[in-house]
C-alpha positions in Angstrom: 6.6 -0.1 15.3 5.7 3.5 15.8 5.0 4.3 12.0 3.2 1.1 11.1 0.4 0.8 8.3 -2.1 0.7 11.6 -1.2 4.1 12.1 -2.2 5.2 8.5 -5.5 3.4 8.0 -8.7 3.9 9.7 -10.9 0.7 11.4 -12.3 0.6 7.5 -8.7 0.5 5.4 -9.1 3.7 4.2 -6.2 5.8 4.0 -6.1 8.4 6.5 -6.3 12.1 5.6 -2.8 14.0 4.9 -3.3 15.8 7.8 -4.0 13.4 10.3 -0.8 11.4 8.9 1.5 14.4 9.3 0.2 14.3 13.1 0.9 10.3 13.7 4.3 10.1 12.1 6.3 12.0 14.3 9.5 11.7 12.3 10.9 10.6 9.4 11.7 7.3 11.1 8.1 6.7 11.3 7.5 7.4 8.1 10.1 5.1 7.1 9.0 2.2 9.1 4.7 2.5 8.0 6.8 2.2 4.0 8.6 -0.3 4.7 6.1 -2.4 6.1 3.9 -1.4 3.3 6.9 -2.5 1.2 6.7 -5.9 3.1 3.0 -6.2 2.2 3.3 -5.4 -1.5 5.7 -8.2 -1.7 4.5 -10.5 0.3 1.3 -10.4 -1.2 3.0 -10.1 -5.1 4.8 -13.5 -3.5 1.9 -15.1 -3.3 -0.4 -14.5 -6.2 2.7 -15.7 -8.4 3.2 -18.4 -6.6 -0.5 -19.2 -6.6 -0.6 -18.7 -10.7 2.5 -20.4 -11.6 4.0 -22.1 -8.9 7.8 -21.6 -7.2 9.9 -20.6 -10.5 6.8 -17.5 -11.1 8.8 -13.7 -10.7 7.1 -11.7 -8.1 8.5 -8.6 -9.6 6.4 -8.9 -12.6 3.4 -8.5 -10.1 4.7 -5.8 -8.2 5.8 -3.6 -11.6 2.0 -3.8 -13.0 0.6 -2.9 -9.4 3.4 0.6 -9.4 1.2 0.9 -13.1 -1.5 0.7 -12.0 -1.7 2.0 -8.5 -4.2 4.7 -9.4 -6.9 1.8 -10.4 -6.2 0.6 -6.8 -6.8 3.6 -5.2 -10.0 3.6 -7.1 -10.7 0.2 -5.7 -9.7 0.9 -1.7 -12.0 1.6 0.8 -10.6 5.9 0.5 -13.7 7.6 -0.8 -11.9 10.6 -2.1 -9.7 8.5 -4.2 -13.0 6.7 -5.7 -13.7 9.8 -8.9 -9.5 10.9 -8.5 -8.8 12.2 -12.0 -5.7 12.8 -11.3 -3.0 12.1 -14.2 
């Protein structure tokens, strides 16, 4: 997969510059591919925290709305130092 999440992290899991992305993701293929599998990983991972809390019949969806709230906090909390003091509304 050309535009895979590999391509838009660094060896820490910070997100790479806007720059260096725009050089990576060739076309909007790629760009479409690193999203979906970012996709993939948001609700995988939503998957598995609900089924972790409240078993088979929990909504995954209710995990992945609150993390679209509150993405900024999770930028805050990723290994991207110039999301770390982001004021951004």
């Amino acid at each position: 997969m050309a535009g895979s999440y590999g391509h838009v992290v660094n060896k820490h899991g910070g997100l790479i510059s806007n720059e260096k992305m725009n050089g990576m993701l060739e076309n909007g293929g790629d760009v479409y591919e690193a999203v979906e599998e970012m996709y993939g990983m948001i609700w995988w991972l939503a998957t598995q925290i609900a089924n972790e809390q409240f078993g088979a019949a929990a909504d995954p969806a209710l995990y992945v709305d609150a993390a679209q709230t509150e993405y900024k906090t999770g930028l805050a909390e990723s290994p991207t130092k110039r999301f770390k003091n982001d004021q951004r509304s």
